[in-house]
N, C-alpha and C positions, 0 to 999 in steps of 0.2 A: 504494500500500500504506500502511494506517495504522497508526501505532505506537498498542500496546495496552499498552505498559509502565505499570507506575503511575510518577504523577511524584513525586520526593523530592528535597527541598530539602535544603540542606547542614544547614542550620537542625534539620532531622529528625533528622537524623543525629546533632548536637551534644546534643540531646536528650534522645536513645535513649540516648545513653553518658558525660552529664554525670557521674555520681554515678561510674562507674567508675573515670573519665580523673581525677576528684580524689581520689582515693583513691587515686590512682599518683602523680600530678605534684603540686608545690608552683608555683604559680603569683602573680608581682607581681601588683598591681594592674592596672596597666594589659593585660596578658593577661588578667585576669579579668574587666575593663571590656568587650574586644574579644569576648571568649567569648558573655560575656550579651548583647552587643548580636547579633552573629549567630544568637543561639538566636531573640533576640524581635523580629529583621526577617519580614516577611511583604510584601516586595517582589516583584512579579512582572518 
């Protein structure tokens, strides 16, 4: 049986909900170093 799911990246995800999640949270540096880098990995 094969999986039909779509795939999504976490990266996707951070994404979709960047502008939100900062509009909630206040974030150091170095969280907002980790954030970007996870958004702009395209690692498989």
């Amino acid at each position: 049986m094969e999986n039909k799911r779509q795939k999504v990246e976490i990266g996707d995800i951070f994404r979709r909900f960047e502008s939100e999640y900062n509009e909630q949270h206040d974030m150091i540096h170095e969280q907002h170093k980790a954030f970007s880098a996870i958004m702009n990995c395209r690692s498989q």
